[in-house]
C-alpha positions in Angstrom: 0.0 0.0 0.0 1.5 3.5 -1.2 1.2 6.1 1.4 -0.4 9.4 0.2 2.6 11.9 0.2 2.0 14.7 2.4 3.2 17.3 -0.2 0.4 16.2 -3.0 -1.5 18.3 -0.7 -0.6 20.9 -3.6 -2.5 18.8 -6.2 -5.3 18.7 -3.9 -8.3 20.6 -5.3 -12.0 21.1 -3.9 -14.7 23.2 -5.0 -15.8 26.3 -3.4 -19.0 26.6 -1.0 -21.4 28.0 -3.7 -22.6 27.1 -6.9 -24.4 29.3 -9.3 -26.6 27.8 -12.2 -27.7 29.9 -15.0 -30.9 31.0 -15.5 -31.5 28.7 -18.6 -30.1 25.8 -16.6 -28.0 25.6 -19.3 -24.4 25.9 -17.4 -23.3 25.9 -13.8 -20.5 28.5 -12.7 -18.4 27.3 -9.6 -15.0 28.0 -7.8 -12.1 25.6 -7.3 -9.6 26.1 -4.2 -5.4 25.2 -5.5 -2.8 25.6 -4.3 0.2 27.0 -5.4 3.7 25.7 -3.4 5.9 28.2 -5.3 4.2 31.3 -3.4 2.7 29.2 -0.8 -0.3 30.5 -1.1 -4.2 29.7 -1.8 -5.8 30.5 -5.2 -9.9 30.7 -5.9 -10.2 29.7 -9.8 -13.3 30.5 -11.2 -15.0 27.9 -13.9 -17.9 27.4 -15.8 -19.2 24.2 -17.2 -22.1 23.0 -19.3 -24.5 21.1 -17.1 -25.4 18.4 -19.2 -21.6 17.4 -19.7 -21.4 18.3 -23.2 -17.8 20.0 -22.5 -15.0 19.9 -20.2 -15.2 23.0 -17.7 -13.9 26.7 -18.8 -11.4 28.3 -16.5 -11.9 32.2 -16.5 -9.7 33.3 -15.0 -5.4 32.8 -15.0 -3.8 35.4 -13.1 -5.7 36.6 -10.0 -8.2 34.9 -7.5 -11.6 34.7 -7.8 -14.7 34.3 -5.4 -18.0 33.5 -5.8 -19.8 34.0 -9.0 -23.8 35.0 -9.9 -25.2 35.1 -13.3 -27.3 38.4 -14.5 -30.4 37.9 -15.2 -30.1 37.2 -19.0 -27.6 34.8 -18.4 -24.7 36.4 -20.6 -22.5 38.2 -18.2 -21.5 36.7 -14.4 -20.0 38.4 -11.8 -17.9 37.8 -8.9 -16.2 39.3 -6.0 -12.1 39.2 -6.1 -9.3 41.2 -4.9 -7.4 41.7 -8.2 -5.4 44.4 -9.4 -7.3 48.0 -10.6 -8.9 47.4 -13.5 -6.6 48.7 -16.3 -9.0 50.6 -18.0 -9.7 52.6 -14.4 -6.0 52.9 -14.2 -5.3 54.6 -17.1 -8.6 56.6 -17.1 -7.6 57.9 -13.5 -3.7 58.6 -14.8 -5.6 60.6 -17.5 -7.4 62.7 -15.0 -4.1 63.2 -12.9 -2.7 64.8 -15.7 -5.3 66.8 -16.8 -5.4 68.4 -13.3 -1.7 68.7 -13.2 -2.1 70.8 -16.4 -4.8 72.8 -14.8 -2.4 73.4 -12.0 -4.6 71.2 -9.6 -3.0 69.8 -6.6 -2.2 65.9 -6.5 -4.6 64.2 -4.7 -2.7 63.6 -1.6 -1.6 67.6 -1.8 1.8 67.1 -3.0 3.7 64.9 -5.6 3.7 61.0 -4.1 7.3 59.6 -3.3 8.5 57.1 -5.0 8.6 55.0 -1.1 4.8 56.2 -0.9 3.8 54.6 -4.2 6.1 50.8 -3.5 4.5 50.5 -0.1 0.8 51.3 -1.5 2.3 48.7 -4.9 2.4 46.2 -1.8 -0.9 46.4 -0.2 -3.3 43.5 -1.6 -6.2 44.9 -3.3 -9.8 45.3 -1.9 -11.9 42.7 -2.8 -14.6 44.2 -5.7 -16.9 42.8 -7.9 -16.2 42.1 -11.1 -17.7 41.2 -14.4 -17.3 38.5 -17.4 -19.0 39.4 -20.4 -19.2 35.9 -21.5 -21.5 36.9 -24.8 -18.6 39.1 -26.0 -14.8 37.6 -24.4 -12.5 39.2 -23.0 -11.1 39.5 -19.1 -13.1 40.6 -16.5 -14.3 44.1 -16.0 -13.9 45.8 -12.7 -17.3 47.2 -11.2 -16.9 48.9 -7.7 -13.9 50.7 -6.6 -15.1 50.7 -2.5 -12.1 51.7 -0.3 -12.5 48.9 1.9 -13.7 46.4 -1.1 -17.0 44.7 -1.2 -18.2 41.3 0.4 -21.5 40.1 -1.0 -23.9 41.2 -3.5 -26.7 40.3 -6.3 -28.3 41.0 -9.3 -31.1 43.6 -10.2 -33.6 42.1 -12.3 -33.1 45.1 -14.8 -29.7 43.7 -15.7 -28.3 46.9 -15.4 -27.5 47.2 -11.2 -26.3 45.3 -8.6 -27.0 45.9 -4.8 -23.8 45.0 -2.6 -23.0 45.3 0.9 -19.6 47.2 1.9 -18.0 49.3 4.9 -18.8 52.8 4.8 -16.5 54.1 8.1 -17.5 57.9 8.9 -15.0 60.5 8.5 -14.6 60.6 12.9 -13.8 57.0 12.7 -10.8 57.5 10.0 -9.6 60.3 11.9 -9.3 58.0 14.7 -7.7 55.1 12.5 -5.3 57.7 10.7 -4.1 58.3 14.7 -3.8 55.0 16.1 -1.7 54.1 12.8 1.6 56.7 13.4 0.8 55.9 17.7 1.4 53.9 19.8 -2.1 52.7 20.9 -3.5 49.4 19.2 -7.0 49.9 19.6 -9.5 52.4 21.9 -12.7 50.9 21.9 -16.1 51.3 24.0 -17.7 47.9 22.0 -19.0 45.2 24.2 -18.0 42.9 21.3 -14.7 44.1 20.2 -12.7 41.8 18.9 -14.1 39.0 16.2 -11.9 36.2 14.6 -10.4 37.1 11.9 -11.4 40.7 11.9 -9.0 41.7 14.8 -10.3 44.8 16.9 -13.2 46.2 15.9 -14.0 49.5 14.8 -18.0 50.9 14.4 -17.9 51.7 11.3 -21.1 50.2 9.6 -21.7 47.9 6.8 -24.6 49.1 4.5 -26.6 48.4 1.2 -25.4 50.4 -2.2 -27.2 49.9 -5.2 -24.5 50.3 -7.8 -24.7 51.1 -11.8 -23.2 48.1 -13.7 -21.9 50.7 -16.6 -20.6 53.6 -14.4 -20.0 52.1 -11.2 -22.4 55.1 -9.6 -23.1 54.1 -6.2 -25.8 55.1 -3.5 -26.2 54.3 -0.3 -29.3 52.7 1.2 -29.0 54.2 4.9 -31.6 52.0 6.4 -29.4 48.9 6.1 -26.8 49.6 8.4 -25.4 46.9 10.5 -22.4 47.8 12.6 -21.8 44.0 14.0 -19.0 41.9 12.9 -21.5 39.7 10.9 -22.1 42.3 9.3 -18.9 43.0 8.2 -19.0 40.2 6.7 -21.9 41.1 4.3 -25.4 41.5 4.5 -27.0 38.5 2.2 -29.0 40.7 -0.5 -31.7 39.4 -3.0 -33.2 41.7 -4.9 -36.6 40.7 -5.7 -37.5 39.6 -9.4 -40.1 42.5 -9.6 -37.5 44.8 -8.6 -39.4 46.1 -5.7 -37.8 44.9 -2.5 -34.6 44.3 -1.4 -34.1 41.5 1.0 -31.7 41.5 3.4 -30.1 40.1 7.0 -28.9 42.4 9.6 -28.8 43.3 13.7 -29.9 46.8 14.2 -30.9 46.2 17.8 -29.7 48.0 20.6 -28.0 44.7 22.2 -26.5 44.0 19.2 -23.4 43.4 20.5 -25.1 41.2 23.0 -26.8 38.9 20.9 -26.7 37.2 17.7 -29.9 38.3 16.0 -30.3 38.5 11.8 -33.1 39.9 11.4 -35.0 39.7 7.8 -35.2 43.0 6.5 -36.0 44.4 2.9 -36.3 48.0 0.9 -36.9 49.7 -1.5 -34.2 50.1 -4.1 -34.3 53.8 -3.5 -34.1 53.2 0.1 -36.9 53.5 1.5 -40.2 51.6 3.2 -37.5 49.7 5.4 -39.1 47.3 7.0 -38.0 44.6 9.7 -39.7 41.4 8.9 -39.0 39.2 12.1 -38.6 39.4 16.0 -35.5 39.2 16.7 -35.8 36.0 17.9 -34.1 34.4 14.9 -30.5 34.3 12.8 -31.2 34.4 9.4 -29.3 34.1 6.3 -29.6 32.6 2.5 -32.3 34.4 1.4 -34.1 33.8 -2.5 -37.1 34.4 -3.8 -40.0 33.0 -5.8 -40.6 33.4 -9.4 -43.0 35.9 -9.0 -41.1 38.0 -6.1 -44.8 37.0 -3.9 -42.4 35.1 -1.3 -38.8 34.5 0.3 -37.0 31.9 1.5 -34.9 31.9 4.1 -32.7 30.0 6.3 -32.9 30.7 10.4 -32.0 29.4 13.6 -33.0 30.4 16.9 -30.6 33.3 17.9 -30.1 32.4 21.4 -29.4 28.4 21.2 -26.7 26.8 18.6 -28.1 23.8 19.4 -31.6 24.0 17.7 -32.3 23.3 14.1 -31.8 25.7 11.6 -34.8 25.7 9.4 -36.3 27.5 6.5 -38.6 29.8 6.4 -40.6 31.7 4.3 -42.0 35.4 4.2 -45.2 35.7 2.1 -44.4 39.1 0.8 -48.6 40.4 1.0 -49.3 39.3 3.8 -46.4 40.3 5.3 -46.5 36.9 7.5 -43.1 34.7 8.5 -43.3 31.2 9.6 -40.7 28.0 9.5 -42.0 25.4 6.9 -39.9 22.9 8.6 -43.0 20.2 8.9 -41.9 18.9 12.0 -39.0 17.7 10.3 -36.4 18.3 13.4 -33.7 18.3 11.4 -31.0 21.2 10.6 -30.0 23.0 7.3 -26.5 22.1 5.9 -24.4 25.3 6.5 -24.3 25.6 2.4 -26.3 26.1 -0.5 -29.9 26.7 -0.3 -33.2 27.2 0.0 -34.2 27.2 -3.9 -37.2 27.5 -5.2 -38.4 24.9 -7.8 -41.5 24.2 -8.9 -43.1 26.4 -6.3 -42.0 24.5 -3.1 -38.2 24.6 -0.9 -35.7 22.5 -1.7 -32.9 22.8 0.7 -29.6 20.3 1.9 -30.2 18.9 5.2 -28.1 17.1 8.0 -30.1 13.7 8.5 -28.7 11.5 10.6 -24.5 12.4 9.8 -25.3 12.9 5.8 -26.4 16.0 4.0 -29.4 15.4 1.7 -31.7 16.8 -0.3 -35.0 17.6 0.9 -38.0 19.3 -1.0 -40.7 21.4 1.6 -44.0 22.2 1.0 -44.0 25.8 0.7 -47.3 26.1 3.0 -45.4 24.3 5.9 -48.0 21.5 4.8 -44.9 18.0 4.6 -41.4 17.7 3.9 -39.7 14.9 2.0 -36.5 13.1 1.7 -35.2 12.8 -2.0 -32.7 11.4 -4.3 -32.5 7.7 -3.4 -29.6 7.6 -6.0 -27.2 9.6 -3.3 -25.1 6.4 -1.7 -25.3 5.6 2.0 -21.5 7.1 2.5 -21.9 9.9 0.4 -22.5 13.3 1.3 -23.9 16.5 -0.3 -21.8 19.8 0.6 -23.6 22.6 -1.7 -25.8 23.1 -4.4 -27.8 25.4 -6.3 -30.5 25.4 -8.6 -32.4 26.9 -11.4 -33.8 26.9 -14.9 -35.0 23.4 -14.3 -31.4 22.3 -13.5 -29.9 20.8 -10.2 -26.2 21.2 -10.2 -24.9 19.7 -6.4 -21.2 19.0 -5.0 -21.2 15.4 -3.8 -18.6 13.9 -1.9 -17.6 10.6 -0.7 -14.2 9.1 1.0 -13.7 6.9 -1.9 -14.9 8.9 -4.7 -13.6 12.2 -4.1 -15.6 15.3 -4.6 -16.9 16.4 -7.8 -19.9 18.9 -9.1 -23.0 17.0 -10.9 -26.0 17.9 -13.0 -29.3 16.5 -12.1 -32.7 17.6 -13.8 -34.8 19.2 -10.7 -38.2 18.3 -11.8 -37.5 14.3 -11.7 -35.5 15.3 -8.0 -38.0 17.1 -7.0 -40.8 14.1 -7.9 -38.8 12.1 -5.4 -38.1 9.3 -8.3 -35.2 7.6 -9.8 -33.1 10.6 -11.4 -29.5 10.5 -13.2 -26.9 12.7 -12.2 -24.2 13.5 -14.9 -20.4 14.2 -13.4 -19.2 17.7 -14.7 -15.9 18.0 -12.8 -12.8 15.2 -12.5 -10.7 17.5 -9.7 -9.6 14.7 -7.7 -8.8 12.1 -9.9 -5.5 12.2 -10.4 -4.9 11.3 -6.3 -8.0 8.5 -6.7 -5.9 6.7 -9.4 -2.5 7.2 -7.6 -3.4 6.3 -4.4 -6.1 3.9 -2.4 -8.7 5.5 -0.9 -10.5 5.2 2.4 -13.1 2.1 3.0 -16.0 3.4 5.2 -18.9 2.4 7.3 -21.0 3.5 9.8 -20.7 2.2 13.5 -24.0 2.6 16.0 -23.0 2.3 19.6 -25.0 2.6 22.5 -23.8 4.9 25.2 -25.9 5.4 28.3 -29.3 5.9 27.2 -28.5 7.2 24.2 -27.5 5.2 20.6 -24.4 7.1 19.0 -23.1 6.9 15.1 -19.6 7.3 14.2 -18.3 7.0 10.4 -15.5 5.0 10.6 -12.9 5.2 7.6 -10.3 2.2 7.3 -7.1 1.5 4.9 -7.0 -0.1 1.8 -7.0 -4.1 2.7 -8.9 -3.7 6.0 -12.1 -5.9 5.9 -14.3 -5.0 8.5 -16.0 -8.4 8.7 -13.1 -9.9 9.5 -10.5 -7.4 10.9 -7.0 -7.5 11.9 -6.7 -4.4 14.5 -5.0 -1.7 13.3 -4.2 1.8 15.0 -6.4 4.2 15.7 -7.5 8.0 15.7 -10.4 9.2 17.1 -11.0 12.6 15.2 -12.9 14.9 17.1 -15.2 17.5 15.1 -15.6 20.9 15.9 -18.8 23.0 16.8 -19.9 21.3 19.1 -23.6 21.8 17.1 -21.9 20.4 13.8 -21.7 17.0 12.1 -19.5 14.8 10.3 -20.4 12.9 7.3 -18.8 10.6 4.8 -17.0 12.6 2.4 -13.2 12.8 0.9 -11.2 14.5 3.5 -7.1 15.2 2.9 -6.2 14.0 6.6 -8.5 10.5 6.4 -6.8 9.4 3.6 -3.0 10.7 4.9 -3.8 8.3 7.9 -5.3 5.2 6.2 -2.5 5.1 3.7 -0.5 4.9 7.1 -2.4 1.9 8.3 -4.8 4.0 10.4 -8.3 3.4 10.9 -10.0 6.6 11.7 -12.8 7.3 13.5 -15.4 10.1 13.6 -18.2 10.0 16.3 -21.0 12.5 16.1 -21.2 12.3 19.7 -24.3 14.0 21.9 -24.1 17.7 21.0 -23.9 17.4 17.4 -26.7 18.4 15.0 -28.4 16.3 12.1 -30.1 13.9 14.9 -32.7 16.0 16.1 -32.9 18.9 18.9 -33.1 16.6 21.9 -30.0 15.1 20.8 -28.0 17.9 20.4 -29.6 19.2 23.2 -28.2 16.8 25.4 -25.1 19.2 25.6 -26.4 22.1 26.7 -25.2 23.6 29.4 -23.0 20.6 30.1 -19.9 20.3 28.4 -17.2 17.6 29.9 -20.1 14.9 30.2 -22.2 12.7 27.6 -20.0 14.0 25.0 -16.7 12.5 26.5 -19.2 9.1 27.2 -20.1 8.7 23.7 -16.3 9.4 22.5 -15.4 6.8 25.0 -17.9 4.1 24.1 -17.1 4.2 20.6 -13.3 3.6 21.4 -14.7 0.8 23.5 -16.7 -0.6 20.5 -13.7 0.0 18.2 -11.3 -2.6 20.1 -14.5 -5.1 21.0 -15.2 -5.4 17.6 -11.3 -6.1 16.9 -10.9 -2.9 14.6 -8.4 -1.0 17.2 -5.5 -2.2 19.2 -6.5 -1.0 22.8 -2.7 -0.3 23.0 -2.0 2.1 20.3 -5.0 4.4 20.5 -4.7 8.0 19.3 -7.0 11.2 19.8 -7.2 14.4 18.2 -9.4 17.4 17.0 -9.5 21.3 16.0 -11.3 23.6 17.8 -14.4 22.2 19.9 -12.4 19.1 18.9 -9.3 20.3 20.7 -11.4 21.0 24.0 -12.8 17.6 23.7 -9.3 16.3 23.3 -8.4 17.8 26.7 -11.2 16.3 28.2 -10.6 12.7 27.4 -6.7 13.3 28.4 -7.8 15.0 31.8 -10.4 11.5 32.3 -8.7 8.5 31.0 -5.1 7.4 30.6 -6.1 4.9 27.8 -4.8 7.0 24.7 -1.5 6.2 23.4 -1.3 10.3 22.6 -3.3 13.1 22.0 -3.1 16.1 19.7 -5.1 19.0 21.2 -5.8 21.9 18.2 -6.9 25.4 18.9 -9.2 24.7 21.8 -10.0 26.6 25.2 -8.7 24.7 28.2 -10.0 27.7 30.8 -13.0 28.9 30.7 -13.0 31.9 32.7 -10.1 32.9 31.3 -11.0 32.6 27.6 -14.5 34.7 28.3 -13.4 38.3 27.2 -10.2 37.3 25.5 -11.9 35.7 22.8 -14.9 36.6 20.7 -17.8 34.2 21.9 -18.9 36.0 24.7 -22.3 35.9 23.6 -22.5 32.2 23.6 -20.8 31.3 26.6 -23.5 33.9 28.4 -26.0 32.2 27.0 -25.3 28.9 27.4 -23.2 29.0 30.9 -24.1 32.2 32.5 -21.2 34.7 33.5 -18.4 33.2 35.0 -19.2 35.6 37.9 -22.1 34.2 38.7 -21.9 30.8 38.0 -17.6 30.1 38.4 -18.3 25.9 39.0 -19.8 25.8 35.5 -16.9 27.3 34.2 -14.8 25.4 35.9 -16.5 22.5 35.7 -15.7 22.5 31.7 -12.7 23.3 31.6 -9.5 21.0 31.6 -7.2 23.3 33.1 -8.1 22.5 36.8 -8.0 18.4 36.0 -4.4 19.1 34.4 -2.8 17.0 37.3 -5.0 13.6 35.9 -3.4 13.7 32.6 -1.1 10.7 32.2 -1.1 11.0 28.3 1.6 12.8 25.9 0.0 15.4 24.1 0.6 17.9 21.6 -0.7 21.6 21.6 -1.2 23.8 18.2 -3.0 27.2 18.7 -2.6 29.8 16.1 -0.7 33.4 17.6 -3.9 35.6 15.8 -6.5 33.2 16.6 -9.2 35.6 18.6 -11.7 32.3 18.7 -9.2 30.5 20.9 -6.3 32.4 21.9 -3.4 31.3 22.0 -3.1 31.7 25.8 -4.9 28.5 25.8 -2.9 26.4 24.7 0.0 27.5 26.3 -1.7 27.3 29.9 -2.3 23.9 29.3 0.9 23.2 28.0 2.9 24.9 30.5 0.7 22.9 32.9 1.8 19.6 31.8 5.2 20.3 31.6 5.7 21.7 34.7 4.7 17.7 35.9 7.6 16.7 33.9 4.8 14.9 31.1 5.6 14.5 27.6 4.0 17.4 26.0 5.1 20.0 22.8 3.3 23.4 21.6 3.7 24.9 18.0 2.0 28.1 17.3 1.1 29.0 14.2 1.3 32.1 12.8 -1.7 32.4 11.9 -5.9 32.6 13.2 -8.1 30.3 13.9 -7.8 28.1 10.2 -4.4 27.4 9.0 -4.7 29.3 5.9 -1.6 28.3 3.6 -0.4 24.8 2.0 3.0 24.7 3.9 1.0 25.6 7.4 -1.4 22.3 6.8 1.5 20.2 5.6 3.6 21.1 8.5 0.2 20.3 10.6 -0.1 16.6 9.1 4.0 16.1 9.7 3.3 17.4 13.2 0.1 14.6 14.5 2.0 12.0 12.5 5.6 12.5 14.3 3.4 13.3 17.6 1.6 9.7 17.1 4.8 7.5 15.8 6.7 9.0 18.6 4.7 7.3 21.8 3.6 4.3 19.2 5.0 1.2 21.1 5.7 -0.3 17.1 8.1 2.7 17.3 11.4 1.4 17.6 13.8 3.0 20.4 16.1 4.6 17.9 13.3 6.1 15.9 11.9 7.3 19.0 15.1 9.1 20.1 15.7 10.5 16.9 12.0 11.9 16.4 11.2 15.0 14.3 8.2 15.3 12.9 9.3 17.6 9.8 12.0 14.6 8.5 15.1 15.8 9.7 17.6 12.7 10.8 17.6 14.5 14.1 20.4 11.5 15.5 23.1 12.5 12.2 23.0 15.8 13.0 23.5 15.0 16.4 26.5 13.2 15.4 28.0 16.3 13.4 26.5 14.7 10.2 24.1 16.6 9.7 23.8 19.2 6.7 24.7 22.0 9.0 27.1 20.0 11.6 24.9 21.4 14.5 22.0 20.0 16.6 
């Protein structure tokens, strides 16, 4: 069995988040994530595809990234927000104007002549992310539509073909003052925000993000000044749809006085000139994903409860006359994958659902009257991670862990009818590491734990039968959330560690969503309890059913992962090692230092009035009971977890004398470059092999997880002579 090379991590390619299908159904536009190991870097690559297969997929663009993509309403032109270079036809149109002025005897624009420093370091900045605009009737590169100083982050379509509406930053002149001050002093940040840091946003300012309704051909711009939201969701876009009469703008934002206490979206809509704002729900909800009907008579929308991440997230619909919102959710009890969706076809919802650790389609009757499960066709260990749909055409991102992940076609009235229906493969991107190397075997495990019956996917390596198994070593790979969900789909990391000989296992323990509210429920409040149970029991079931070797047992996970991680080192002494990633280990000290303030109040109180629950799940008090060697990673930005964590807990085992390393990335909450993630794989595979008693003693002695012979260059032979 060939292992998969941790550096064809470059050639590893997976589509973006959101699909967009023409309005003919005729061709699907979709982004791919590469990478590039030269510049270690991330690229988005922007293609478009016929969606009945007739051709292999059209790359757009070469040179520069690109983001998400929406077709205009005639289907010719698509556009897309990127941070590329200015436009060259804006260039040159604004060097024009310089010298026009000059000759006029204007001032420059900064009031005198720009040094040649001045104009490298503003040569260095990245560019604002705008939106941009392929002609695809005529050729030709993209056009560059909005110029906003601080770029633009979401947008859509008026139905005149001829605007867009897009959300961007619009900071008041007192609040660049203030930034223009803190830049040349020596104060980071001067803030009176309850919420005022978010991750990756840093500190936060107040400058609002609003509505603009911009000219396609002139790039004129006016601001909506009802649709302010100063939050850092907001910052992150406000979710228009402009309405296919024109009339209404939808939109998502928190314009409530606590709304740095809370994590309302409200549904909101206007006119395109501005006004008749109106606020559509309670506050009571978080909303996002918004389309409309055909006729522009209703909107759908997705929306969780704003105070609980544990309940469902549903859809709902607004019935635009009537002025009425309600969930159409059926009684369903089931949550909304995070991506793609609702889409209106044929006059009811379809949306993607979590049901029961797999994302499927499901069609709602748009009176709240029933909800149904479709597309038989989707395999049992197959997952669906986004889709989109119109013009009579289905195009959905399916994934599974021996198939890869590719975009498909499917016609949406036969999907919709709930019978057989073909799909037709559009994309190949990871074939070239299917044909090269084996790929996971999967199956789901159901283990009873307590009074509850728990399902883990388990992924095992090429040659493993599960019917008759030889035990192998094993990780227990701890999702994140904790109100999340895995699923069987092709993940980098599962099949790094089954090439290895690993089985891995991934439990959707009590907590996580796709199994109903009461079971997710179950965690409320009560972190450090059923969860570690269920993690537990599976690892039980894993070496009673002879698929683990109860003496090299392994444990990791990011995030809530990385907390859960902690937990099972600080309550059992059976894992071989542990790899703890980005996690809080203290929770008193991690409310105010990092940016969930709102959820820890709502789910645990205030540490100052309830400290036991605070301590009570957190590991840092039980560090004495760990007996296990575990590694740390936190990332030196991250404002989700801070690094602090980490390094408490670290410091906290070491100072017993255990086995124990920290590497800090520079970097937030994600590890956002190729070498970072490669680095990240070397790291849990050296951390593992090291304690593995099939480790020899002079492997073991010479361990370094980046591939280093660590005992040469002891010996002066290595490439530098030193240690």
């Amino acid at each position: 069995m060939d292992e998969l090379p941790l550096d064809s991590y470059y050639d590893h390619r997976t589509p973006g988040s959101q699909l967009a299908v023409s309005p003919t159904g005729e061709r699907v536009a979709y982004t791919v994530t590469e990478f590039d190991a030269d510049e270690d870097d991330t690229h988005g690559s922007l293609f478009v595809v016929p969606t009945d297969g007739s051709r292999k997929p059209h790359r757009l663009n070469h040179a520069s990234d690109a983001g998400p993509a929406t077709w205009s309403p005639d289907g010719e032109r698509l556009a897309f927000v990127a941070g590329r270079d200015e436009d060259l036809e804006l260039g040159v149109a604004g060097d024009e104007a310089d010298a026009e002025s000059e000759e006029d005897g204007a001032d420059a624009p900064n009031g005198d002549e720009e040094s040649d420093a001045d104009a490298a370091t503003a040569n260095d900045e990245e560019p604002e992310p705008q939106v941009w605009l392929f002609d695809l009737d005529r050729g030709g590169d993209a056009r560059q539509v909005t110029t906003f100083d601080e770029g633009v982050t979401d947008f859509d379509w008026g139905p005149d073909g001829e605007r867009l509406v897009v959300s961007a930053r619009d900071p008041t002149e007192r609040e660049e003052a203030d930034a223009a001050v803190r830049e040349d002093g020596p104060v980071e940040t001067e803030t009176e925000r309850l919420q005022h840091v978010h991750e990756g946003q840093g500190f936060l300012d107040d400058a609002s993000t609003y509505l603009f309704v911009v000219d396609v051909e002139t790039g004129d711009q006016r601001r909506l000044d009802d649709t302010a939201d100063a939050t850092a969701a907001g910052k992150r876009g406000l979710g228009p749809a402009w309405s296919p009469d024109g009339g209404r703008i939808a939109f998502f934002a928190n314009q409530r006085d606590d709304a740095d206490d809370s994590y309302t979206r409200d549904l909101h809509s206007v006119a395109p000139d501005g006004t008749d704002h109106t606020v559509h729900t309670d506050g009571s909800l978080s909303g996002g994903r918004a389309a409309w009907d055909d006729s522009g008579d209703r909107l759908a929308f997705a929306a969780s409860p704003a105070d609980d991440v544990y309940e469902p997230t549903e859809p709902y619909v607004l019935d635009r006359e009537s002025g009425t919102v309600r969930s159409v959710a059926a009684g369903l009890d089931r949550t909304l994958w995070y991506f793609g969706g609702p889409c209106w076809v044929d006059g009811d919802v379809l949306a993607p659902v979590g049901d029961q650790g797999r994302t499927r389609f499901v069609r709602f009757d748009a009176d709240g009257s029933g909800a149904t499960r479709l597309y038989e066709g989707q395999r049992d260990a197959e997952s669906l991670l986004t889709f989109d749909a119109d013009g009579g055409t289905v195009a959905g991102v399916f994934s599974a862990p021996d198939d890869g992940v590719d975009v498909y076609g499917l016609d949406a009235t036969a999907l919709t009818a709930g019978g057989d229906v073909e799909r037709t493969r559009l994309t190949a991107l990871t074939d070239d590491l299917l044909d090269r190397y084996e790929q996971p075997g999967c199956r789901k495990l159901t283990v009873d734990s307590g009074d509850a019956s728990v399902d883990a996917w388990t992924f095992y390596p090429p040659g493993f039968d599960p019917d008759d198994p030889e035990p192998r070593p094993t990780v227990l790979a701890i999702h994140g959330g904790p109100a999340v969900y895995d699923q069987p789909r092709f993940q980098f990391l599962d099949a790094v560690l089954t090439t290895r000989g690993y089985v891995v296992c991934r439990v959707n323990y009590r907590g996580s969503t796709s199994y109903g509210s009461e079971f997710s429920g179950a965690l409320r409040g009560r972190w450090n309890s059923v969860e570690v149970d269920d993690l537990l029991a599976v690892t039980d079931a894993l070496v009673e059913r002879g698929w683990a070797e109860p003496d090299r047992l392994f444990a990791t996970g990011f995030s809530q992962g990385g907390i859960n991680t902690a937990y099972l080192v600080t309550n059992t002494d059976r894992f071989t090692a542990a790899a703890a990633e980005h996690g809080i280990y203290d929770a008193r000290s991690a409310f105010g230092t990092d940016d969930s303030h709102v959820w820890w109040g709502q789910e645990f109180g205030l540490p100052w009035e309830d400290g036991d629950t605070y301590d009570a799940i957190s590991s840092l008090p039980d560090a004495g009971r760990v007996d296990t060697p575990t590694l740390l990673t936190a990332g030196a930005n991250d404002r989700r977890c801070p690094p602090e964590q980490a390094e408490q807990f670290y410091v906290s085992l070491r100072k017993q004398g255990l086995d124990a390393r920290l590497v800090v990335y520079d970097d937030g909450h994600d590890v956002s470059t190729p070498d970072r993630a490669i680095h990240r794989f070397e790291e849990l595979l050296g951390w593992f092999d090291r304690f593995d008693p099939a480790t020899d003693d002079v492997s073991r002695e010479a361990y370094d997880p980046h591939g280093r012979d660590v005992a040469d260059e002891a010996d002066g032979e290595g490439e530098d002579g030193e240690e």
